[in-house]
C-alpha positions as CSV (number, residue, x, y, z in Angstrom):
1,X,0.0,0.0,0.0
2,X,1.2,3.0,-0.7
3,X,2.2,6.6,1.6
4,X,-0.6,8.1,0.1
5,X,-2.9,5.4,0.9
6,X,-1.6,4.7,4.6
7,X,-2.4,8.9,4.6
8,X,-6.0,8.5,3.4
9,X,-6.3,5.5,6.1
10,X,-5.2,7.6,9.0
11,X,-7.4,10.6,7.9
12,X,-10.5,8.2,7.8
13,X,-9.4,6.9,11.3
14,X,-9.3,10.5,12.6
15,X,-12.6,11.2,11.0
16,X,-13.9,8.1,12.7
17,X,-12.3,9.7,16.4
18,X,-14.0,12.7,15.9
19,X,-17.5,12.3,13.9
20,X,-17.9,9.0,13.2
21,X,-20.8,9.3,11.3
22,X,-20.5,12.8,10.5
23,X,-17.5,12.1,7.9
24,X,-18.7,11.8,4.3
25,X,-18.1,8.4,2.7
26,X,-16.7,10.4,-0.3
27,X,-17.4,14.4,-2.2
28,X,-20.7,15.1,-2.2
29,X,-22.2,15.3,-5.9
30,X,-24.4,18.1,-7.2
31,X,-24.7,20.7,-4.3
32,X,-24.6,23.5,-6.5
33,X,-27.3,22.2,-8.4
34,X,-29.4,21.2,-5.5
35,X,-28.8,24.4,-3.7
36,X,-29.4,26.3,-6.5
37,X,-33.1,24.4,-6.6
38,X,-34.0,25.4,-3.5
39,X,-33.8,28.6,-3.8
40,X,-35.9,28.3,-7.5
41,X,-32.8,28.3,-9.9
42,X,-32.0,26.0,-12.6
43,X,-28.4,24.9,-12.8
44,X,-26.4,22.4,-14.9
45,X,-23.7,20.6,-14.7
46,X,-20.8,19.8,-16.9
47,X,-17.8,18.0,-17.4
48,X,-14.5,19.5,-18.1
49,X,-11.2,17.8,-19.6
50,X,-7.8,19.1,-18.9
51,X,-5.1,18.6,-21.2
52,X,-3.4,16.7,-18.3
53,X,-6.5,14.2,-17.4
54,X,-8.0,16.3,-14.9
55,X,-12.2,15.8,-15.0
56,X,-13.5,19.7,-13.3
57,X,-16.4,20.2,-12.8
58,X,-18.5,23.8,-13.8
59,X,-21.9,24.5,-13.1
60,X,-24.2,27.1,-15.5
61,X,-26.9,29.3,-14.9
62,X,-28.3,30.3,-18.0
63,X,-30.8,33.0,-16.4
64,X,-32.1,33.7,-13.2
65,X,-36.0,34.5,-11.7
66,X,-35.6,38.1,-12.2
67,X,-34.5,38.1,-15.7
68,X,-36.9,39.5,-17.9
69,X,-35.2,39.6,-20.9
70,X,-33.3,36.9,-22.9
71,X,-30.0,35.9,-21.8
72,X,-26.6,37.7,-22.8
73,X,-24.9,36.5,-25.2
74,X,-21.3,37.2,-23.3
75,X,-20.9,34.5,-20.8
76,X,-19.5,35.3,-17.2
77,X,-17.2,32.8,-15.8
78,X,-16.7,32.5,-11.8
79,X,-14.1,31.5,-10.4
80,X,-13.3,31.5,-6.3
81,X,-10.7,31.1,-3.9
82,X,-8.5,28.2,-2.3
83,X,-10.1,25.9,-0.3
84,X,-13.3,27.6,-1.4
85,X,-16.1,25.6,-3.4
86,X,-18.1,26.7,-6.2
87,X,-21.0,26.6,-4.0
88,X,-19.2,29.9,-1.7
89,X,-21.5,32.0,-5.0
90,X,-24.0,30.6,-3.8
91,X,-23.8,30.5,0.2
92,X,-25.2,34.6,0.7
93,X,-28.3,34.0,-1.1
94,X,-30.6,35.4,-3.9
95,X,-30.3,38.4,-2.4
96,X,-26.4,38.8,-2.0
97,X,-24.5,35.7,-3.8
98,X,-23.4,36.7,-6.8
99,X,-24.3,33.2,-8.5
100,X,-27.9,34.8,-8.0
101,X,-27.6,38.2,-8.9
102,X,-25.5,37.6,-12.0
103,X,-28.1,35.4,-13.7
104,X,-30.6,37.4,-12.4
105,X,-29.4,40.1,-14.5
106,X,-29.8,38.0,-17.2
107,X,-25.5,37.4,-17.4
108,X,-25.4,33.2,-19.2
109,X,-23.4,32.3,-15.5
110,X,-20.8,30.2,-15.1
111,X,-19.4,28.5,-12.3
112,X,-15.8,26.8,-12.1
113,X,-14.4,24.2,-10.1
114,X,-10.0,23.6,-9.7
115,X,-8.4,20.3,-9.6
116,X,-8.2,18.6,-5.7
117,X,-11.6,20.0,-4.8
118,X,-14.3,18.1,-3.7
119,X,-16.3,18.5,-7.0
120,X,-13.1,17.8,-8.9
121,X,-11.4,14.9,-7.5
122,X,-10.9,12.8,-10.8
123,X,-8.6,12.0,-13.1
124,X,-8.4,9.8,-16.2
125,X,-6.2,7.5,-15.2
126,X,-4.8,8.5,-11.3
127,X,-6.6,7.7,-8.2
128,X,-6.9,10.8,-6.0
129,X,-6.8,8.1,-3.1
130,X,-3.8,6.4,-4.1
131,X,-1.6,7.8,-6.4
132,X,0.3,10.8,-5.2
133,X,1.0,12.2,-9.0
134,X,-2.4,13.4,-8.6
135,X,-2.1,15.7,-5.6
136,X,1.5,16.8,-7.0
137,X,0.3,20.3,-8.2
138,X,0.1,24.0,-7.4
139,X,-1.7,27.1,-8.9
140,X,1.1,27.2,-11.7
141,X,-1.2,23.7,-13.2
142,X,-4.5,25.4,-12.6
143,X,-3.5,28.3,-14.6
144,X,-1.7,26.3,-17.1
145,X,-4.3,23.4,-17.6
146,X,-8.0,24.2,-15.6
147,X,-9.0,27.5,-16.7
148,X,-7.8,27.9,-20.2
149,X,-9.9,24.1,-20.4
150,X,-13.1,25.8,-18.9
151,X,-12.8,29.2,-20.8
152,X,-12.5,26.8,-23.9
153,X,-15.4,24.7,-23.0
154,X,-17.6,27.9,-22.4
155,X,-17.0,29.7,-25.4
156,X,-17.4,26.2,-27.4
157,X,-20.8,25.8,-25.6
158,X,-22.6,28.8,-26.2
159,X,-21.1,29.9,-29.8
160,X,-19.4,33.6,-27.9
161,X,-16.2,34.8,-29.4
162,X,-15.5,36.0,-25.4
163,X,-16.3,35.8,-22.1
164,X,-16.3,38.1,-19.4
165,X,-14.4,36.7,-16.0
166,X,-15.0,37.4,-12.2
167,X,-12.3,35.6,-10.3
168,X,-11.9,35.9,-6.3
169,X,-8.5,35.4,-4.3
170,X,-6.8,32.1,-6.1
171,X,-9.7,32.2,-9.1
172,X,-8.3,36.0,-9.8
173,X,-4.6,35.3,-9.7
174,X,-4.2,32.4,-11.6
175,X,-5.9,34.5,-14.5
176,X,-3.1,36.7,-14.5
177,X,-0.9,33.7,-14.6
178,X,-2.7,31.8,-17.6
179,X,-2.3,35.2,-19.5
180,X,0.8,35.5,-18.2
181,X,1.7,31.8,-19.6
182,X,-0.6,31.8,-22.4
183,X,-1.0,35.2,-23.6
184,X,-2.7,33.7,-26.9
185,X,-6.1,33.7,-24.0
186,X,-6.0,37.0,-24.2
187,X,-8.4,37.5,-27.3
188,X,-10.8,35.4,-25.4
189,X,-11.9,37.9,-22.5
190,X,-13.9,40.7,-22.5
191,X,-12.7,42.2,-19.0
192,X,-11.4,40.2,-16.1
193,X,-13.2,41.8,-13.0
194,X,-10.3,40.3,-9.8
195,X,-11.4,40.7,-6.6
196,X,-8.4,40.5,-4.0
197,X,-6.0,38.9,-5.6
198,X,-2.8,37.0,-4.0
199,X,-0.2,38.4,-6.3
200,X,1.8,40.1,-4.4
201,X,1.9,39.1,-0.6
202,X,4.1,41.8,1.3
203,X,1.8,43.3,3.8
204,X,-0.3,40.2,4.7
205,X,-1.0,40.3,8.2
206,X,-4.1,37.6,9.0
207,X,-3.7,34.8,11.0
208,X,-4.1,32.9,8.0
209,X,-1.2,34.4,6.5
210,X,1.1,33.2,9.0
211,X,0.3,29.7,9.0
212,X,1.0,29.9,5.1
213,X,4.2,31.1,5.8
214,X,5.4,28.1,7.3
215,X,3.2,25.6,4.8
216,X,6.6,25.7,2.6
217,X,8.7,24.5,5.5
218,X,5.7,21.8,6.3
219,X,5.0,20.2,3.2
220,X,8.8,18.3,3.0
221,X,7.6,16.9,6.5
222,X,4.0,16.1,5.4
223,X,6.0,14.4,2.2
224,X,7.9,12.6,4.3
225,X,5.1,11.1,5.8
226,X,3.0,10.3,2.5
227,X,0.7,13.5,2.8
228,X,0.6,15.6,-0.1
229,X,-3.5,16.4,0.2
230,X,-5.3,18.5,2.8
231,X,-8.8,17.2,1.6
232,X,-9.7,14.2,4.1
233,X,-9.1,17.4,6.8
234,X,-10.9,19.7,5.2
235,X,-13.6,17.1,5.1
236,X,-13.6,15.8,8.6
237,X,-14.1,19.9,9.3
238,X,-17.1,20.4,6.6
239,X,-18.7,17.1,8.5
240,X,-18.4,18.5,12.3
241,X,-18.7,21.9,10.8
242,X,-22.0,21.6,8.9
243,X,-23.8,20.0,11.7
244,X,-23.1,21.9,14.5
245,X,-22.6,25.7,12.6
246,X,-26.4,24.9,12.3
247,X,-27.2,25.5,16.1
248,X,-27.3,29.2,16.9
249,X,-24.5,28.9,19.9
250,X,-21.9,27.4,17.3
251,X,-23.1,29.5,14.8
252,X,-22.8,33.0,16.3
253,X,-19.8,32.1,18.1
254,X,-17.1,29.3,17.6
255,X,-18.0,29.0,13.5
256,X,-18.0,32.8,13.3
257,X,-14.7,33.2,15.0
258,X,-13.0,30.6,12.7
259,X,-14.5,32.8,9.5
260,X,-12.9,36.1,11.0
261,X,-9.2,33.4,12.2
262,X,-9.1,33.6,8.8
263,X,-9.5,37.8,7.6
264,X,-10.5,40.1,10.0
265,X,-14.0,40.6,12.1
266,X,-16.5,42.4,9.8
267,X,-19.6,43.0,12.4
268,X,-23.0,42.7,10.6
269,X,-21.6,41.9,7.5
270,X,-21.9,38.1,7.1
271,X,-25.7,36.6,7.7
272,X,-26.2,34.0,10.5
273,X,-27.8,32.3,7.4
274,X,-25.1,32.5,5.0
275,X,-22.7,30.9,8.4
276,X,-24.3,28.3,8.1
277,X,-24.2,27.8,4.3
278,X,-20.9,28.6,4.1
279,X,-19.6,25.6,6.1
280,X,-21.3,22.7,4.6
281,X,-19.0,23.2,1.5
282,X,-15.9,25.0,3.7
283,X,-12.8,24.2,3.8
284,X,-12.6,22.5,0.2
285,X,-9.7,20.4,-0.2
286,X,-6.3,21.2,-2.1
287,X,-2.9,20.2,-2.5
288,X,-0.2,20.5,0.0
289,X,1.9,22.3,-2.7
290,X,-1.1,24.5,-3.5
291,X,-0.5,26.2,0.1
292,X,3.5,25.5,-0.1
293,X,3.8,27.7,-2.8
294,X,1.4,30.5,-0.9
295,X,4.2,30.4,1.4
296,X,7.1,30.7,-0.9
297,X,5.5,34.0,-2.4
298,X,5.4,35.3,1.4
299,X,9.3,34.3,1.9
300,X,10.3,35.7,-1.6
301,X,8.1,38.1,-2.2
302,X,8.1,37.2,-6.0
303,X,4.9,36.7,-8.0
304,X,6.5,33.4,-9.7
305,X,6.1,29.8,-9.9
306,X,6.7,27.0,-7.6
307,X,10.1,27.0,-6.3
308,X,11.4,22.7,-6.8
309,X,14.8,23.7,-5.2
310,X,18.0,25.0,-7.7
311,X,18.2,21.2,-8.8
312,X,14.8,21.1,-10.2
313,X,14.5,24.3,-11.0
314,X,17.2,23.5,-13.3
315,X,15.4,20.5,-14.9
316,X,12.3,21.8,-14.9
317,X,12.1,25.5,-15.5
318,X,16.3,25.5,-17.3
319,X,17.4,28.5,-14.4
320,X,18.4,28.2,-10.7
321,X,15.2,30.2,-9.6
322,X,11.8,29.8,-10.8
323,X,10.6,32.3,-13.5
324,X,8.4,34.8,-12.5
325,X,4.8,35.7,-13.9
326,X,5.2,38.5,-16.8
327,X,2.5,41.2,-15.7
328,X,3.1,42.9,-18.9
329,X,1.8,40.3,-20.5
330,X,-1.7,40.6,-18.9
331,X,-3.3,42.4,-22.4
332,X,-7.3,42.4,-21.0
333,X,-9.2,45.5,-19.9
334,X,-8.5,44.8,-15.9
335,X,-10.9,46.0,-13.0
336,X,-9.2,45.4,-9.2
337,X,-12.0,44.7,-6.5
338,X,-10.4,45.6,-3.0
339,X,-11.5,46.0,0.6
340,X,-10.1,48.6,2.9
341,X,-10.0,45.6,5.9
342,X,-8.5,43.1,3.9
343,X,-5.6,41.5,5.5
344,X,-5.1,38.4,3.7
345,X,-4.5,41.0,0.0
346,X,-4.1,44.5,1.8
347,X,-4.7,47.6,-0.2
348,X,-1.1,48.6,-0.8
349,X,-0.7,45.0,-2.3
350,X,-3.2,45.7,-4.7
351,X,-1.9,49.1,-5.2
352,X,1.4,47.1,-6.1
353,X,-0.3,45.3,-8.9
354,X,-2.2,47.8,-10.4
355,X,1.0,50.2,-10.9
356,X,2.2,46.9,-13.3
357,X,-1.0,46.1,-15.0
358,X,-0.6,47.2,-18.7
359,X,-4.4,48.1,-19.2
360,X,-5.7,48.8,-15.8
361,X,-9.2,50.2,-16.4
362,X,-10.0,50.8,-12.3
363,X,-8.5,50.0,-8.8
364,X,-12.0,50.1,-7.4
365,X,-11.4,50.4,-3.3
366,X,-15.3,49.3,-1.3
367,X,-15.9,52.4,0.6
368,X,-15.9,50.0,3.8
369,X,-13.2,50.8,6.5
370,X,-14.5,46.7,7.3
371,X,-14.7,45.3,3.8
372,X,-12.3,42.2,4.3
373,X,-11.2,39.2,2.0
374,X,-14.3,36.5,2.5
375,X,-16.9,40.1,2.2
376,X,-16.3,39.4,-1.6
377,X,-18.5,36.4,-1.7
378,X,-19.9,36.3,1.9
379,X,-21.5,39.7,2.9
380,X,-25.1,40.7,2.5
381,X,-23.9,43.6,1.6
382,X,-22.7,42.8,-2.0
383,X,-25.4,44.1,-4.1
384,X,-25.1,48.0,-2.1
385,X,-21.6,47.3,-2.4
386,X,-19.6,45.5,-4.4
387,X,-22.0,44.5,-7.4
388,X,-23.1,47.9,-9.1
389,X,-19.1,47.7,-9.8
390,X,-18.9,44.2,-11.0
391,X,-22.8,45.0,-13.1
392,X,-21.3,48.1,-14.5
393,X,-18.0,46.5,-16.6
394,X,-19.8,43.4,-17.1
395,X,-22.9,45.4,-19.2
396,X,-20.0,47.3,-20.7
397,X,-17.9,44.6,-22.3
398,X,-21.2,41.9,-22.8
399,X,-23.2,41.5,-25.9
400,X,-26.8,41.6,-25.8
């Protein structure tokens, strides 16, 4: 049996220890779609390939219950954040969650899903639960492979020359890196709306942060014991998580605190409702490397790939140090989405990227001395806040 294997083993026995029948026998199918029912919205679900044998999965919303007018003929892809699920659009409700408002406004809605999450845990030929190739990726593969395959599959779906993106966190900086790395993905984006992104890391200050710092040290000890996923944690967490967050003294105070471990308290701002949504699907599961290479950026400082060591650097990337992300190269009308609270993607770190963005159409800052990192897809404040924004460069750059 493999490391991997003897991993998966002890995380089941520790999800035995401490939920026994809490702990999911495996990813749960179709929440999106089923969440998106019972709040009257018809979703879809579809397959994606990777040119590397990675099986995503996206979700579409053609229109929503408030559309009254055919759909647009620009599609919007969504894509969110590490350890974040594609049901995170969903968890603020019709009112707030952007998966709602979006095809409410009659945008064709897209929904995308990165390799190592719970919706996108397969693979051609590797087994998530025993072959350790499969976990062996970072963001660098997600740019490369999973979102030029969606943005392909989209645009080959509904007949548009473009689509319009709306990334969060991860899901807006590995755009930059697929244009970055692909530059040729360029002609097929309207604007690319990113809110918070991790691209340059030099004034994080969350808890959060400093745990990634030392995720590069951890991950050649994890490796050394066969661990190269975090999902069977994250999964034991969703399973005590998303039945006790339902009971209003876990709710308002251990599950809220763990929301605001990660950014910074934002009173009022997420619903007890949306608490409770959130953690069914939260923490999603990555890679080890994923987080390693989070760390790395905070040691270096560098917006580049994922450093192997000067040995495999060597072999892999043909220099000592791994190559960094060409900004320049990001040719797409460019909107920044920031919060004044944010500590896991301060202000001056978007301030950073915007000075190097070559067609920077806004650095729009959410007149919110509170507005934090999870606001962007948690707060039921989105459509006062943050949506005329998003509404206004989407109508710009869509077809009708």
């Amino acid at each position: 049996m493999s490391a991997l294997s003897y991993s998966r083993l002890r995380g089941a026995a520790l999800c035995a220890l401490l939920a026994a029948a809490l702990c999911p026998a495996g990813p749960q199918r179709n929440n999106f779609t089923s969440v998106a029912a019972r709040h009257g919205y018809s979703a879809e679900e579809h397959t994606v390939p990777t040119e590397d044998g990675y099986l995503l999965t996206v979700f579409r919303v053609r229109r929503g219950r408030r559309c009254g007018a055919r759909a647009r003929r620009t599609p919007v892809y969504l894509m969110t954040g590490v350890l974040l699920s594609a049901e995170a659009w969903l968890a603020a409700g019709p009112r707030a969650g952007l998966a709602f408002l979006l095809p409410d406004a009659c945008y064709d809605t897209w929904v995308g899903s990165v390799r190592g999450a719970a919706l996108a845990s397969r693979h051609r030929s590797l087994d998530p639960s025993a072959d350790e190739a499969f976990w062996r990726f970072s963001a660098d593969k997600i740019a490369r492979y999973d979102v030029p395959a969606a943005v392909d599959y989209i645009l080959a779906a509904t007949g548009a020359e473009k689509l319009n993106y709306v990334g969060f966190s991860q899901g807006a900086s590995v755009a930059f890196m697929m244009l970055s790395e692909r530059p040729q993905y360029a002609s097929k984006l309207g604007v690319l709306l990113a809110a918070a992104p991790p691209v340059a890391l030099a004034h994080i200050t969350s808890p959060f942060g400093r745990l990634l710092e030392i995720s590069a040290q951890l991950e050649a000890a994890l490796s050394a014991l066969g661990v190269y996923e975090v999902s069977w944690i994250a999964s034991a967490v969703r399973a005590l998580a998303g039945r006790f967050c339902r009971f209003r003294l876990f709710r308002d105070g251990p599950c809220r605190a763990a929301l605001e471990w990660f950014d910074a308290p934002h009173p009022g701002s997420v619903a007890a409702e949306t608490i409770e949504a959130l953690f069914e699907h939260f923490p999603d599961g990555t890679s080890v490397r994923t987080l390693a290479r989070y760390g790395q950026a905070i040691g270096s400082g560098l917006f580049q790939k994922y450093d192997f060591g000067e040995r495999e650097n060597l072999k892999r990337y043909g220099s000592a140090r791994p190559p960094a992300y060409e900004l320049g190269a990001v040719r797409v009308p460019t909107v920044l989405l920031q919060g004044r609270g944010d500590t896991i993607v301060p202000a001056a770190d978007s301030r950073w990227l915007a000075a190097r963005l070559p067609d920077l159409r806004e650095l729009y800052v959410v007149d919110d001395p509170a507005w934090n990192h999870f606001d962007v897809v948690f707060s039921r404040n989105i459509n006062d806040t943050l949506y005329p924004k998003i509404n206004q460069y989407l109508s710009q750059y869509s077809t009708p």
